[in-house]
Backbone bond lengths (Angstrom), bond angles and torsions (degrees), N, CA, C in turn:
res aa  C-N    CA-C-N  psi(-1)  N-CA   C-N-CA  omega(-1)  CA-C   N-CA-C  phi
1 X - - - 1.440 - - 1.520 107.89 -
2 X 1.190 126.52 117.78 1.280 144.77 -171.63 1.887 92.67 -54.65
3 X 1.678 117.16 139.06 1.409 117.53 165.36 1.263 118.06 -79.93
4 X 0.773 109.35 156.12 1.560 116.96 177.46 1.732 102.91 -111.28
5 X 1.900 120.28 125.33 1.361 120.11 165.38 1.559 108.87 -98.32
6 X 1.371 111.94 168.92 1.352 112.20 172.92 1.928 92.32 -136.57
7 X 1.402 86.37 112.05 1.649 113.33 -149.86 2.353 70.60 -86.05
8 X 1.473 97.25 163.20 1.491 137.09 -160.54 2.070 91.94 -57.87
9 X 1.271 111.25 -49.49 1.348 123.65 172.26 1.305 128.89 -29.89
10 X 1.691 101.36 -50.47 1.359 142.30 -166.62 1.646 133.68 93.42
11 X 1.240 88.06 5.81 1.761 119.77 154.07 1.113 126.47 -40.58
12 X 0.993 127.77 135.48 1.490 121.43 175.50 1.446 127.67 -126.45
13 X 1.659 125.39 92.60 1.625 127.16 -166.93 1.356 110.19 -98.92
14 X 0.731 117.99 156.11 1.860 135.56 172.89 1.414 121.50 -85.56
15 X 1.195 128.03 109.79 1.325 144.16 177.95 1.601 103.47 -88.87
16 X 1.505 112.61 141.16 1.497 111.92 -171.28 1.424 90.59 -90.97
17 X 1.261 120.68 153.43 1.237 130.22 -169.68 1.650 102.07 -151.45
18 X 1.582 119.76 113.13 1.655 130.52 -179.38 1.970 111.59 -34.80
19 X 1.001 108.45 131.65 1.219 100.29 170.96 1.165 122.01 -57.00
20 X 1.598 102.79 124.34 1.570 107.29 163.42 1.246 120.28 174.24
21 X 1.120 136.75 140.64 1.496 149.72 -177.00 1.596 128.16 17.18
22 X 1.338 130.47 1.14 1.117 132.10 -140.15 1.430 114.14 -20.08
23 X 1.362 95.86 144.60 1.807 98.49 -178.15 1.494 127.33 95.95
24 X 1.225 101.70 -27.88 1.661 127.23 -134.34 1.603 85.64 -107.35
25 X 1.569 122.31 -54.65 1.243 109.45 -145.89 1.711 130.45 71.41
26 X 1.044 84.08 -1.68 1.760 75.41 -175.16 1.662 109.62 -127.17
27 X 1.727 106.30 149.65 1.532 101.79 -143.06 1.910 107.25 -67.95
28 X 1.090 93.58 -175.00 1.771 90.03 163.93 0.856 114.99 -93.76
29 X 1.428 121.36 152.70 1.412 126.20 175.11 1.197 96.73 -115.84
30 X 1.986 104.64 140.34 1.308 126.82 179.05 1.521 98.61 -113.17
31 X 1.686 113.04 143.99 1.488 93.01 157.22 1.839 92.84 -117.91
32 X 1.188 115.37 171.72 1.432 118.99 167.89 1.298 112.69 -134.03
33 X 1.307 120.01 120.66 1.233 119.30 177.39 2.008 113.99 -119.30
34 X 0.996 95.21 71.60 1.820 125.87 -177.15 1.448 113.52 -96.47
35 X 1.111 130.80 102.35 1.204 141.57 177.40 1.983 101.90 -66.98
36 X 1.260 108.90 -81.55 1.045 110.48 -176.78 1.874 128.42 -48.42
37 X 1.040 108.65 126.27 1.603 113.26 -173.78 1.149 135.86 -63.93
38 X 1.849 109.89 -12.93 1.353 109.26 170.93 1.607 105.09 -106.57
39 X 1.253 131.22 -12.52 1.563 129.65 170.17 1.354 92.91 -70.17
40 X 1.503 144.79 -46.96 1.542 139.75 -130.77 2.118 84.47 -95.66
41 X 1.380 101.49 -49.01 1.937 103.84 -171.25 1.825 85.85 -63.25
42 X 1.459 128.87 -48.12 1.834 99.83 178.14 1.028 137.65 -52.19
43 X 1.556 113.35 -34.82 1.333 139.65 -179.27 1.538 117.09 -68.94
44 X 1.530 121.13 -42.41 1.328 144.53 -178.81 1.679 95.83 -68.82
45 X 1.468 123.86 -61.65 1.542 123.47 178.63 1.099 116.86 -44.09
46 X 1.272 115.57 -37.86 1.893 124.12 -159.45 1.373 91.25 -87.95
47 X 1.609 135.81 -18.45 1.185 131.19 -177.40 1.765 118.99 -100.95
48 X 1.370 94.63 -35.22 1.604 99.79 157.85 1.370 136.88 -75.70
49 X 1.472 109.51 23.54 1.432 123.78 176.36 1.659 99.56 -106.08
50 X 1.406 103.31 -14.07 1.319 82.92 -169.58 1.720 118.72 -113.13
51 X 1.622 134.35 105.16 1.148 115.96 -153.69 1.547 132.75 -77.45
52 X 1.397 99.50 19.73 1.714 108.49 157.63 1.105 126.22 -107.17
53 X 0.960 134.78 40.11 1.763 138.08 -155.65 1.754 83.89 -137.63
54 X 1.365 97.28 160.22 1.695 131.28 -158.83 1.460 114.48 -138.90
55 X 1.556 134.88 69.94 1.517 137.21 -154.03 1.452 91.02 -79.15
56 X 1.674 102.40 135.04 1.666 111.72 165.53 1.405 99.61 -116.85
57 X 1.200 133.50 109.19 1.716 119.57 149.96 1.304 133.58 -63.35
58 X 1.207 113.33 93.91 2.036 99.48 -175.62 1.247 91.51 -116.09
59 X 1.763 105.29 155.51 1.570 121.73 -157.50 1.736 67.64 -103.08
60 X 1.295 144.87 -51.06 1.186 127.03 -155.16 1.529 119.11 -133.46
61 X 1.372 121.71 163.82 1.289 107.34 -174.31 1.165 139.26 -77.75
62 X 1.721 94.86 -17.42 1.722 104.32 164.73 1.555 133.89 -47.67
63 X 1.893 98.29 -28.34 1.350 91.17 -156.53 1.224 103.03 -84.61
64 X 1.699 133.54 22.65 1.304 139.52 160.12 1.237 111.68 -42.41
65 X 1.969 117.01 -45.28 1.337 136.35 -170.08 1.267 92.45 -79.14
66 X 1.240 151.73 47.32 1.060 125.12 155.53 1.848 121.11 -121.04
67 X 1.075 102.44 123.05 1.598 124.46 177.04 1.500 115.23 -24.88
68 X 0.862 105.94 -37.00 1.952 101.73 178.46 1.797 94.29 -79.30
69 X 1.410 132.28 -8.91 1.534 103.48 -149.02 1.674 79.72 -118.25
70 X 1.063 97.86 136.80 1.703 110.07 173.40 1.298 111.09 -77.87
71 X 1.783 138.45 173.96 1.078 130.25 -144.84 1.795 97.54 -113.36
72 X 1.461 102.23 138.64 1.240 100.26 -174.04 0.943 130.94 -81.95
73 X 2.031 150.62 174.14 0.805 150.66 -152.73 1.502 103.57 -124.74
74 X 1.280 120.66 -17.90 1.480 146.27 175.17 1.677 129.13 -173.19
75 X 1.243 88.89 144.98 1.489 95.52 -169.60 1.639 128.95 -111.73
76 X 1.333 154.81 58.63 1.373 167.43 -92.81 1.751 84.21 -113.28
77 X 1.343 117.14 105.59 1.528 112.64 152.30 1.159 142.11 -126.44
78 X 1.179 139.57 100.53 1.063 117.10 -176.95 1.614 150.07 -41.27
79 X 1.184 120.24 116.35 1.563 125.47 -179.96 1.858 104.59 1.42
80 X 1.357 91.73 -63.01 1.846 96.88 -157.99 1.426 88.81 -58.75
81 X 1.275 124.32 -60.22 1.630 121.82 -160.13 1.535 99.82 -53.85
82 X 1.486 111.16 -58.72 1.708 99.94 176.85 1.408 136.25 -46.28
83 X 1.670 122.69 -26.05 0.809 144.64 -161.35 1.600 101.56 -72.02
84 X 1.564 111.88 -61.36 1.668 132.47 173.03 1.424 87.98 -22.38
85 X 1.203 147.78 -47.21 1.607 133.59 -140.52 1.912 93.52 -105.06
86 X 1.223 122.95 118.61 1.132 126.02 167.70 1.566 119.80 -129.61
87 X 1.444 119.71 134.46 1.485 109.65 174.85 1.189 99.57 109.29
88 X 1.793 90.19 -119.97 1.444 122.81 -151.72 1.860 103.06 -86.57
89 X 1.540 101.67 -36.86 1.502 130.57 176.86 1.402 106.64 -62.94
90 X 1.313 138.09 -49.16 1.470 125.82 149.69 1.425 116.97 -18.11
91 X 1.036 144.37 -66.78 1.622 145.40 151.00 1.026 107.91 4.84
92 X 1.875 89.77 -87.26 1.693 110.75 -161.58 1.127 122.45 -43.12
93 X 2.008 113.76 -28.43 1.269 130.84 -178.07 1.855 108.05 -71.93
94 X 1.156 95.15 -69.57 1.538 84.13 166.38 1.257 152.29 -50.42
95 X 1.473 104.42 -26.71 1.488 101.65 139.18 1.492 147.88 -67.50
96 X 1.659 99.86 -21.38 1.437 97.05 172.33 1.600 110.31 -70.25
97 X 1.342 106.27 -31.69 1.479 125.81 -169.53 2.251 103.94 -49.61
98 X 1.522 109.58 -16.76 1.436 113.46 -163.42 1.051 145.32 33.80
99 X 1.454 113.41 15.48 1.307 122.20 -171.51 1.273 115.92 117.43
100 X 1.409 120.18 -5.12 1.282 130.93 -169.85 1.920 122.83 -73.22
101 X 0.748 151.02 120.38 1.327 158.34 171.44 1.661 97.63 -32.74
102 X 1.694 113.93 112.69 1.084 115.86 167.26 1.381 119.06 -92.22
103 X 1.355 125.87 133.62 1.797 123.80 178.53 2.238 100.50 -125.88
104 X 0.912 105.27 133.02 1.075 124.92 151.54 1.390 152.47 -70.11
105 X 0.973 111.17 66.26 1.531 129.95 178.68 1.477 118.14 -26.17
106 X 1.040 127.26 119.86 1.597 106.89 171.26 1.762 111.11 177.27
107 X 1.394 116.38 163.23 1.453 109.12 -167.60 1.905 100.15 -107.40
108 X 1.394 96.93 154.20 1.037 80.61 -160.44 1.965 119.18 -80.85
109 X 1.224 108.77 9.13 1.370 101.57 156.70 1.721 126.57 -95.70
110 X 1.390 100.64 17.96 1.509 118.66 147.35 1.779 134.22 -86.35
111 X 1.811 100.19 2.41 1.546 94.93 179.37 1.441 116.04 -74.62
112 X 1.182 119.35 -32.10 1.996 102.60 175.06 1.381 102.35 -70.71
113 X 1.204 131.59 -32.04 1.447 118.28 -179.07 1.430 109.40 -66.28
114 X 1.484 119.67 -42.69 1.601 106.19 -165.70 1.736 106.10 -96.17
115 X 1.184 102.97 10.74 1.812 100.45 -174.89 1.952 123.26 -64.70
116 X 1.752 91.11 -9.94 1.449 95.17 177.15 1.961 99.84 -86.91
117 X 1.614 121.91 2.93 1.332 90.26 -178.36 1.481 85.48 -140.38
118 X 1.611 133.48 33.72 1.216 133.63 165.59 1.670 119.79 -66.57
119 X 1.831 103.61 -32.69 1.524 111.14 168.56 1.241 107.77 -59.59
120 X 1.751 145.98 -38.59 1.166 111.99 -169.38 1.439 140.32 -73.15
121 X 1.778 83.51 2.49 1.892 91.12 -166.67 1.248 112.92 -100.81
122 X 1.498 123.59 160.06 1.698 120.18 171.65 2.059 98.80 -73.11
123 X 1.132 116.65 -30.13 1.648 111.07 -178.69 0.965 110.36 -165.23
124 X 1.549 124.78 161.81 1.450 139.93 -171.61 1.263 105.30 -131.66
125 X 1.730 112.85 176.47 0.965 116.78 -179.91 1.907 118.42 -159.92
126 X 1.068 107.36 169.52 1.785 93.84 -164.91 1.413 75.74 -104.58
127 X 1.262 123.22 150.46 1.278 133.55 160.08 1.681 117.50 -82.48
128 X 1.250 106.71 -42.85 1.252 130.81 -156.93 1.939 100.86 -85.33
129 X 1.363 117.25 -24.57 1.844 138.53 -146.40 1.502 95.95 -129.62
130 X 1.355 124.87 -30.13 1.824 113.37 -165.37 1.140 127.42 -177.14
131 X 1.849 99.51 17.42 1.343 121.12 173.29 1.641 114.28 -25.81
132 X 1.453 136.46 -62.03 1.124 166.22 165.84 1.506 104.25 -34.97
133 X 1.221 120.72 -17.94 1.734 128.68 164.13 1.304 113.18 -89.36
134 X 1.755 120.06 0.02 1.661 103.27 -168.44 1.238 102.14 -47.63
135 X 1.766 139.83 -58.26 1.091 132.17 -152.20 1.864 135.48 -54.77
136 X 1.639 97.01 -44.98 1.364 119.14 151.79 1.643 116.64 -44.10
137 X 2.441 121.32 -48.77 1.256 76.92 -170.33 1.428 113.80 -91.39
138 X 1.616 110.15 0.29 1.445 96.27 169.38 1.116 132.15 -60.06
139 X 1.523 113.98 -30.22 1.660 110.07 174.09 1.729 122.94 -84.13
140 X 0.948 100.99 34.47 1.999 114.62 -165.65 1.621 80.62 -126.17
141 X 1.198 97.51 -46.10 1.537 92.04 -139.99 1.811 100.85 -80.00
């Protein structure tokens, strides 16, 4: 969450401030669940610029549910992986998800294809157009 100063005037401007926890001190956690190797190395750069962020690699979405992994702060998926979940499985996904900030991975000659599962997420992103913004839209979003 961007700070807010209250400059000498009595103005008040916004300083960009890295995503992460406000308050908290403690970094963000990303998970990424990117199959493909050149969307997952864009996604990984735009996140290793930033020195509060927390990289999870999961090959799948289950392993959200898993007991050793603490609950995330955002979740990076790709279209195709999101797509697998239809219906009733939309749910199941969001619950594994825990509260976590969902973003959508995807290139952008994948938007008519992924537009039936663009509603489930808080934000998306072009891989291919603005990869290098993941950080911004997670914190908007």
């Amino acid at each position: 969450m961007p700070a807010v100063e209250r400059a000498g005037d009595g103005t008040m401007s916004r300083a960009y401030s890295p995503p992460s926890l406000a308050g908290t001190g403690r970094p963000l956690r990303v998970a990424l669940i990117i199959r493909e190797a050149a969307e997952r190395q864009k996604l990984m750069s735009a996140l290793d610029q930033q020195p509060r962020a927390e990289l999870f690699m999961l090959d799948q979405v289950q392993a959200l549910n898993s007991q050793d992994l603490e609950p995330m702060d955002a979740v990076v998926i790709s279209h195709q992986a999101l797509a697998r979940f239809k219906g009733p499985d939309t749910l199941s996904f969001l619950k594994l998800c825990r509260g976590a900030r969902v973003i959508i991975a995807l290139s952008s000659d994948e938007l008519l294809e992924a537009s039936s599962t663009i509603g489930l997420a808080d934000g998306w992103i072009f891989t291919d157009l603005n990869a290098p913004h993941l950080p911004l839209v997670i914190e908007l979003s």
